[in-house]
Chimera marker file (.cmm) of the C-alpha trace (Angstrom):
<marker_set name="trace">
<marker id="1" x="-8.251" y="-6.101" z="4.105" r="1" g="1" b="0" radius="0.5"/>
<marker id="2" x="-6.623" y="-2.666" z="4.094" r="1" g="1" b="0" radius="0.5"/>
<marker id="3" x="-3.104" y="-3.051" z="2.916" r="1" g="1" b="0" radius="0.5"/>
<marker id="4" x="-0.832" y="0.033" z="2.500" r="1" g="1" b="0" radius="0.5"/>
<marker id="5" x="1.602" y="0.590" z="-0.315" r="1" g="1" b="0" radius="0.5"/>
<marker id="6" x="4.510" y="3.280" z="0.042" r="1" g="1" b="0" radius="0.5"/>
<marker id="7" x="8.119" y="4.138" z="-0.858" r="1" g="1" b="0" radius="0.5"/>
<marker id="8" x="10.505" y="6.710" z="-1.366" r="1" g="1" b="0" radius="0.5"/>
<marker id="9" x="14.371" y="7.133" z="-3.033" r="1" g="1" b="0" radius="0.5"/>
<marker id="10" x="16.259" y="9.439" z="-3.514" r="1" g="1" b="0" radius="0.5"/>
<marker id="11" x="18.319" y="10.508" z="-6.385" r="1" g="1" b="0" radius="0.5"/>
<marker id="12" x="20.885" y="12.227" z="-4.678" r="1" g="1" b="0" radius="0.5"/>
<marker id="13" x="22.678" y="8.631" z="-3.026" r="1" g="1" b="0" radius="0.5"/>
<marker id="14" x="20.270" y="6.626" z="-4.583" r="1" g="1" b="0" radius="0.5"/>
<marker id="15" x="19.119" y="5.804" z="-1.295" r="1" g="1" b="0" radius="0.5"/>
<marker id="16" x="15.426" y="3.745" z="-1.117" r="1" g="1" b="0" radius="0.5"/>
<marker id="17" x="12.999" y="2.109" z="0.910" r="1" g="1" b="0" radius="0.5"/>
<marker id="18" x="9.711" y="1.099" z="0.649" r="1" g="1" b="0" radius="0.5"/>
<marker id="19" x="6.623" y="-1.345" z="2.535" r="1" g="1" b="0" radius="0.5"/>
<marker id="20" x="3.684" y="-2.972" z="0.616" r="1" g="1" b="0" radius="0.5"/>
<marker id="21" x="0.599" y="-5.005" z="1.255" r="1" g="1" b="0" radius="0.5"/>
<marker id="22" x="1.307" y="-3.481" z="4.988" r="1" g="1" b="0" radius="0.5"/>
<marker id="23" x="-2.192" y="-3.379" z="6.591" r="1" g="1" b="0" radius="0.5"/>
<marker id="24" x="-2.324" y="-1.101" z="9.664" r="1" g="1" b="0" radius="0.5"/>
<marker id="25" x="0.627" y="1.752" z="8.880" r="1" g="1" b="0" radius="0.5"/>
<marker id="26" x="-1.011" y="5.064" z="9.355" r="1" g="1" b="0" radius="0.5"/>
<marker id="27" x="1.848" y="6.212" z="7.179" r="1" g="1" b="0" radius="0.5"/>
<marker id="28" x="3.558" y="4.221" z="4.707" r="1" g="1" b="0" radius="0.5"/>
<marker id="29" x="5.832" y="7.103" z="3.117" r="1" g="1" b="0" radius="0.5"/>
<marker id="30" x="6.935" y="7.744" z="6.715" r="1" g="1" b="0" radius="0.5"/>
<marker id="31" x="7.396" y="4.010" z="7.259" r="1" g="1" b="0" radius="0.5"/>
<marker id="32" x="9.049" y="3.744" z="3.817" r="1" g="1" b="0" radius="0.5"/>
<marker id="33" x="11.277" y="6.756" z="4.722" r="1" g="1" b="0" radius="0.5"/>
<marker id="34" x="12.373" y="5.412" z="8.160" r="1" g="1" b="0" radius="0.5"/>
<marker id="35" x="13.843" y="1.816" z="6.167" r="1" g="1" b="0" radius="0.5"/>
<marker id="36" x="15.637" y="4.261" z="3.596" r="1" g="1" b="0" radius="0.5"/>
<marker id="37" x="17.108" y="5.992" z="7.133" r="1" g="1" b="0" radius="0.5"/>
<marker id="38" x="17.952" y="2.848" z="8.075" r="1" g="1" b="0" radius="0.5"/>
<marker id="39" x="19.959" y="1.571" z="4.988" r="1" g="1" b="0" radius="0.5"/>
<marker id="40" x="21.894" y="4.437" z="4.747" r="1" g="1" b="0" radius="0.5"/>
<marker id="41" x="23.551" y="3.476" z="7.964" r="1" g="1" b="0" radius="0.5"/>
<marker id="42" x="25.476" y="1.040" z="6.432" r="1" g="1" b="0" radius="0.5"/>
<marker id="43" x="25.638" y="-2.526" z="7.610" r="1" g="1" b="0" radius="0.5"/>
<marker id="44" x="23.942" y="-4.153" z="10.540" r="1" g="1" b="0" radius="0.5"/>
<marker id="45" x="25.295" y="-6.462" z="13.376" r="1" g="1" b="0" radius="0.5"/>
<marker id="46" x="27.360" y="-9.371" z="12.222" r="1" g="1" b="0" radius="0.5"/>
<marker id="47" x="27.664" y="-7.208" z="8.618" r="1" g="1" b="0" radius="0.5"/>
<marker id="48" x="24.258" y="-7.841" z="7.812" r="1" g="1" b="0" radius="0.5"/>
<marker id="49" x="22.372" y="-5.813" z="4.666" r="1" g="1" b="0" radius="0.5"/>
<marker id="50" x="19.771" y="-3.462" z="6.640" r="1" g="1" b="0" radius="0.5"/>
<marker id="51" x="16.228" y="-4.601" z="4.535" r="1" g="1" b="0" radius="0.5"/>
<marker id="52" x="15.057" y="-1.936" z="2.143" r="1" g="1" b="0" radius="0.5"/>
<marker id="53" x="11.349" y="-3.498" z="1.336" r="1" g="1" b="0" radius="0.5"/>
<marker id="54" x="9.236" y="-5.645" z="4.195" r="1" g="1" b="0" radius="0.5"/>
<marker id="55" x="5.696" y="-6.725" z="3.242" r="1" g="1" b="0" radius="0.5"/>
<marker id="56" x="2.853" y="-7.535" z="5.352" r="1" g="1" b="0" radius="0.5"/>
<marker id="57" x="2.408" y="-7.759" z="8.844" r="1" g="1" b="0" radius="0.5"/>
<marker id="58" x="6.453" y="-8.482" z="9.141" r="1" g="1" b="0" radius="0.5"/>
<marker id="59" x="6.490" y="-4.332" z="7.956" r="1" g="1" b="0" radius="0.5"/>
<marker id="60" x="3.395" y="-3.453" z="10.196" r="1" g="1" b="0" radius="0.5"/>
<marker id="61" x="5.336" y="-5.316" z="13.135" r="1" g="1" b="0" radius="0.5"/>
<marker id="62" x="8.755" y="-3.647" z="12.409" r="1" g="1" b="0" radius="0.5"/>
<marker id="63" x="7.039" y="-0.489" z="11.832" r="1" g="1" b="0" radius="0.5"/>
<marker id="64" x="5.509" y="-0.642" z="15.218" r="1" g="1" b="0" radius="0.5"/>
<marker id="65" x="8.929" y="-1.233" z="16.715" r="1" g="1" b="0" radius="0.5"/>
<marker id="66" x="10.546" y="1.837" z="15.158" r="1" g="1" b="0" radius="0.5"/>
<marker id="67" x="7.809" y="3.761" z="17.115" r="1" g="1" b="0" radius="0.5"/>
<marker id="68" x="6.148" y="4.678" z="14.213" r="1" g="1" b="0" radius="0.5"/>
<marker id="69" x="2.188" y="4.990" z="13.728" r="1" g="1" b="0" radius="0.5"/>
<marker id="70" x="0.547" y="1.699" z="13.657" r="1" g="1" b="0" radius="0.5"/>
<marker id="71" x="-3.746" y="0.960" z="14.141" r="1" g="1" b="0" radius="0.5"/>
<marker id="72" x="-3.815" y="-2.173" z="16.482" r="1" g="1" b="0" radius="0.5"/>
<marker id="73" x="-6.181" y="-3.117" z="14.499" r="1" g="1" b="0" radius="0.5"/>
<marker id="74" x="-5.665" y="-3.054" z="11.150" r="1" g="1" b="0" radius="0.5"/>
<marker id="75" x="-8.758" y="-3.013" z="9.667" r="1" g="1" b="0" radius="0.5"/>
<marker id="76" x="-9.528" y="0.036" z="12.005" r="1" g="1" b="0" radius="0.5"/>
<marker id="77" x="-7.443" y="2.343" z="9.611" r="1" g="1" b="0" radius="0.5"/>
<marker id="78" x="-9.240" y="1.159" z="6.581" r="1" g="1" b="0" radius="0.5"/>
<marker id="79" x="-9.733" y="3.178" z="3.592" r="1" g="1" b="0" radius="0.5"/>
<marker id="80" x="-12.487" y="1.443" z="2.177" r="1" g="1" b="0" radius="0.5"/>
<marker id="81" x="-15.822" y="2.978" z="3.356" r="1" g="1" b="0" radius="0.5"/>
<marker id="82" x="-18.861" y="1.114" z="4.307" r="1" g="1" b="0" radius="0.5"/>
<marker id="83" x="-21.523" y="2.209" z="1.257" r="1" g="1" b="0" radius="0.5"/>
<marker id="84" x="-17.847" y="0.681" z="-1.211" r="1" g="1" b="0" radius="0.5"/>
<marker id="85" x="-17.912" y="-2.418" z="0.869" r="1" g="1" b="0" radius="0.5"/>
<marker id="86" x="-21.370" y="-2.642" z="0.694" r="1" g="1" b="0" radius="0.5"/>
<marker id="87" x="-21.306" y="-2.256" z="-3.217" r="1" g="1" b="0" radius="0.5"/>
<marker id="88" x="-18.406" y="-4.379" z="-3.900" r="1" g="1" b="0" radius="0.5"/>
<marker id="89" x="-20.609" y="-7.608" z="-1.571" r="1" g="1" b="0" radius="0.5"/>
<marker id="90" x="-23.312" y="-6.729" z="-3.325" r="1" g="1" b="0" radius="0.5"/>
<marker id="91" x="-21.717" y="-7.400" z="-6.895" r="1" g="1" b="0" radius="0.5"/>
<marker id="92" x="-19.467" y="-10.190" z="-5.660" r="1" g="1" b="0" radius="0.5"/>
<marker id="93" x="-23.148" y="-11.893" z="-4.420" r="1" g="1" b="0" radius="0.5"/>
<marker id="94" x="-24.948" y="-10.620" z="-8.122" r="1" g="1" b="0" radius="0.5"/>
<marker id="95" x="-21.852" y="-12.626" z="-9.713" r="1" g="1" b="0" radius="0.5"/>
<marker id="96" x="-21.903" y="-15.624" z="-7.889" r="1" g="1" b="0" radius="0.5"/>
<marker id="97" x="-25.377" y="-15.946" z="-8.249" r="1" g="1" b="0" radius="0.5"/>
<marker id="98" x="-24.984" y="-15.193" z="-12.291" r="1" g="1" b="0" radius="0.5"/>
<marker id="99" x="-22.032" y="-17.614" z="-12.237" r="1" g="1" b="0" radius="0.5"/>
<marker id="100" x="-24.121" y="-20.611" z="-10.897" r="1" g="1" b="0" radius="0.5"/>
<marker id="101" x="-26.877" y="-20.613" z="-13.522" r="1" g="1" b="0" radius="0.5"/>
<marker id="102" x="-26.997" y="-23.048" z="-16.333" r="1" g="1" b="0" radius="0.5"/>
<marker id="103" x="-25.726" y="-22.121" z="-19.727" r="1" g="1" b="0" radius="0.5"/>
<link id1="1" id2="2" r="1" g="1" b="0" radius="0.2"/>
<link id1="2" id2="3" r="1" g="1" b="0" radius="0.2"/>
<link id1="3" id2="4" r="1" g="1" b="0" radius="0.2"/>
<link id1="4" id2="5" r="1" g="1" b="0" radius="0.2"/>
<link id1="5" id2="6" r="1" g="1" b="0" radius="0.2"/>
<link id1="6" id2="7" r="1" g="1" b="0" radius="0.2"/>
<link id1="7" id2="8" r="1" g="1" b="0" radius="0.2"/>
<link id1="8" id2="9" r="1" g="1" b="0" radius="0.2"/>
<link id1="9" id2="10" r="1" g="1" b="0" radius="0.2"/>
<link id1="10" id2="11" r="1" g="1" b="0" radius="0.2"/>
<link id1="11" id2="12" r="1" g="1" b="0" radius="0.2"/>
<link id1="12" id2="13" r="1" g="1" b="0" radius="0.2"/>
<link id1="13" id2="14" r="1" g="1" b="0" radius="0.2"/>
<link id1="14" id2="15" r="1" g="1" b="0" radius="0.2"/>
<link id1="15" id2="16" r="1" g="1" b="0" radius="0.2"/>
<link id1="16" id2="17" r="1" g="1" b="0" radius="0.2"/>
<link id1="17" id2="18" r="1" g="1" b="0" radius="0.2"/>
<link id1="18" id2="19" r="1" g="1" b="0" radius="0.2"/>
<link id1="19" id2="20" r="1" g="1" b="0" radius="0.2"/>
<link id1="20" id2="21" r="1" g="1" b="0" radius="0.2"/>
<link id1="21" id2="22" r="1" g="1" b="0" radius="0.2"/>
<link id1="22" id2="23" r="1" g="1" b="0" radius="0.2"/>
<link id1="23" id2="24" r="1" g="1" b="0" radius="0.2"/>
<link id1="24" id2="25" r="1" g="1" b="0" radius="0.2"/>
<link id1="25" id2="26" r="1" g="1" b="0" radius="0.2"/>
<link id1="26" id2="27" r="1" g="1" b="0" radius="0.2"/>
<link id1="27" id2="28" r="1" g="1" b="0" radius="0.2"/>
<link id1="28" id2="29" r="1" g="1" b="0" radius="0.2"/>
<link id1="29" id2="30" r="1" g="1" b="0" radius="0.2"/>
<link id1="30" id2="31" r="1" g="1" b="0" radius="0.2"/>
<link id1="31" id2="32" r="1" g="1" b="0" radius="0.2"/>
<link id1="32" id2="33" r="1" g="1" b="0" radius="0.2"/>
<link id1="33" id2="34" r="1" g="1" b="0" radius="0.2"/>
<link id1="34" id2="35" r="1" g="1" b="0" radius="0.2"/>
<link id1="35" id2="36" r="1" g="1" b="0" radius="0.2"/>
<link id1="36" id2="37" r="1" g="1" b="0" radius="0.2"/>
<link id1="37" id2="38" r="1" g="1" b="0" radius="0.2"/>
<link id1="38" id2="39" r="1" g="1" b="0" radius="0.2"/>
<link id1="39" id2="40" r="1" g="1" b="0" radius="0.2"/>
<link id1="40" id2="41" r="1" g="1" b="0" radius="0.2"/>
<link id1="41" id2="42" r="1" g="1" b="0" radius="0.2"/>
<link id1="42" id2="43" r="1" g="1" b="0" radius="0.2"/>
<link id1="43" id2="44" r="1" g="1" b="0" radius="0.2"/>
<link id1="44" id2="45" r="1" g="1" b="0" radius="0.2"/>
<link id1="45" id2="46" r="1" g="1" b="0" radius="0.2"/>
<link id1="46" id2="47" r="1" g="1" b="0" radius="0.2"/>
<link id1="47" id2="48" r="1" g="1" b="0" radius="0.2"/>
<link id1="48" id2="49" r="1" g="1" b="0" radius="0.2"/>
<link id1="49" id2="50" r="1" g="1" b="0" radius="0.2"/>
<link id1="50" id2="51" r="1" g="1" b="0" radius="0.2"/>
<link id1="51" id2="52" r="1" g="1" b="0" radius="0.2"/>
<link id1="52" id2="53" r="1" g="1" b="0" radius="0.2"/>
<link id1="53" id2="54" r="1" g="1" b="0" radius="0.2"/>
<link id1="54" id2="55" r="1" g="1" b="0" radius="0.2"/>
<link id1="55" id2="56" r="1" g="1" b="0" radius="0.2"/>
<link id1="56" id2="57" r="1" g="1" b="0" radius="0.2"/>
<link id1="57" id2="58" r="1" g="1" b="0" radius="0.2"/>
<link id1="58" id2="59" r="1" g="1" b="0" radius="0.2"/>
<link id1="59" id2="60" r="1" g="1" b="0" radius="0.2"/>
<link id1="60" id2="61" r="1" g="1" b="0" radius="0.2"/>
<link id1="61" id2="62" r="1" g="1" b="0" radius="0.2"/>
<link id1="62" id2="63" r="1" g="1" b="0" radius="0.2"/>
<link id1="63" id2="64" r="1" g="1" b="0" radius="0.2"/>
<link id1="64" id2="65" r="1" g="1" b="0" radius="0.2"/>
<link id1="65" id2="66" r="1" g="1" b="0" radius="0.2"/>
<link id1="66" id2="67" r="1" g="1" b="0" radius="0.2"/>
<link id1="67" id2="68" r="1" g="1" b="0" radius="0.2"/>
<link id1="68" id2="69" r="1" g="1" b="0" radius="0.2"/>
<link id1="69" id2="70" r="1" g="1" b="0" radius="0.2"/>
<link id1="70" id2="71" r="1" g="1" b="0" radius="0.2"/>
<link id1="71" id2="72" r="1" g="1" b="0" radius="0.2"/>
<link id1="72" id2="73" r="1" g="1" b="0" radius="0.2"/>
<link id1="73" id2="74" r="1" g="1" b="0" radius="0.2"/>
<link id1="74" id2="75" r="1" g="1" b="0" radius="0.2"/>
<link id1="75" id2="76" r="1" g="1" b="0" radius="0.2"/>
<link id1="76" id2="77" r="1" g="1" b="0" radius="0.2"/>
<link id1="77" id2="78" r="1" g="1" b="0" radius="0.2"/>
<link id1="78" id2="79" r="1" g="1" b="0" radius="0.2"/>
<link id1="79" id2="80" r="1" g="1" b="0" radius="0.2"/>
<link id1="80" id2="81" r="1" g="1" b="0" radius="0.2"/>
<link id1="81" id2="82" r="1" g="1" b="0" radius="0.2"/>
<link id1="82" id2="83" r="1" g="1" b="0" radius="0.2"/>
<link id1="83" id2="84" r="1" g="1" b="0" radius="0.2"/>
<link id1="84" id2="85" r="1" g="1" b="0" radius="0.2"/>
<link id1="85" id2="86" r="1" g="1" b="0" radius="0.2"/>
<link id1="86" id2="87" r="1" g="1" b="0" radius="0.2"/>
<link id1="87" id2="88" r="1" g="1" b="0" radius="0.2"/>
<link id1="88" id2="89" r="1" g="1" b="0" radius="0.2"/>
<link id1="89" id2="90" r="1" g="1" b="0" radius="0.2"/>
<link id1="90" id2="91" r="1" g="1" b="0" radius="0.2"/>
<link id1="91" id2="92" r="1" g="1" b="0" radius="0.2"/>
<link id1="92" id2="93" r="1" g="1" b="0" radius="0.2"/>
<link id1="93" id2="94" r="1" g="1" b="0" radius="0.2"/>
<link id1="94" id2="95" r="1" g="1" b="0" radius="0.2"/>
<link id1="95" id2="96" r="1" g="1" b="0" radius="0.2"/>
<link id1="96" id2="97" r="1" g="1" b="0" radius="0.2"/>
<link id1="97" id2="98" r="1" g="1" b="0" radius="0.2"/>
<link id1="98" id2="99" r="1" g="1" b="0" radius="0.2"/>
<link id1="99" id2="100" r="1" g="1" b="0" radius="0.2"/>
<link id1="100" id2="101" r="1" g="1" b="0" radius="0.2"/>
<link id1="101" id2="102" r="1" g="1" b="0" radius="0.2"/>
<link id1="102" id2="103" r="1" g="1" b="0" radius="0.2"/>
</marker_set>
């Protein structure tokens, strides 16, 4: 899977946000950026603590709903080219095969 890792403070208000294992964000600094936005606004409806870190699709889903840059499908924006994914099977397959034999 393709999951994105971003996030952002700053030192001036100590002011953070960040997403991780978020598959499908074109842009997780941006995404990470928007939740700092969002914190520094101070308390949400019925004085709830805006979040400052959302993982997996939960972060994809609310990154969607902020309007922000999201690949329907999220193995579409993958970073992981085909000749890598083609090494990494075939040394997962070498391994397994290695791992089966006798001692």
């Amino acid at each position: 899977s393709n999951a994105n890792w971003g996030s952002i403070m700053s030192g001036k208000d100590r002011a953070f946000g960040a997403v991780g294992a978020a598959p499908g964000i074109r842009n997780p600094i941006e995404a990470a950026s928007a939740l700092m936005e969002q914190g520094r606004k101070g308390l949400m409806s019925l004085g709830r603590v805006p979040p400052l870190f959302l993982a997996g699709e939960k972060a994809r889903d609310w990154a969607k709903m902020q309007g922000l840059a999201v690949y329907e499908d999220p193995e579409q924006g993958s970073l992981i080219t085909q000749a890598a994914m083609d090494r990494w099977r075939n040394y997962t397959d070498r391994l397994t095969k290695y791992c089966a034999l006798p001692i």
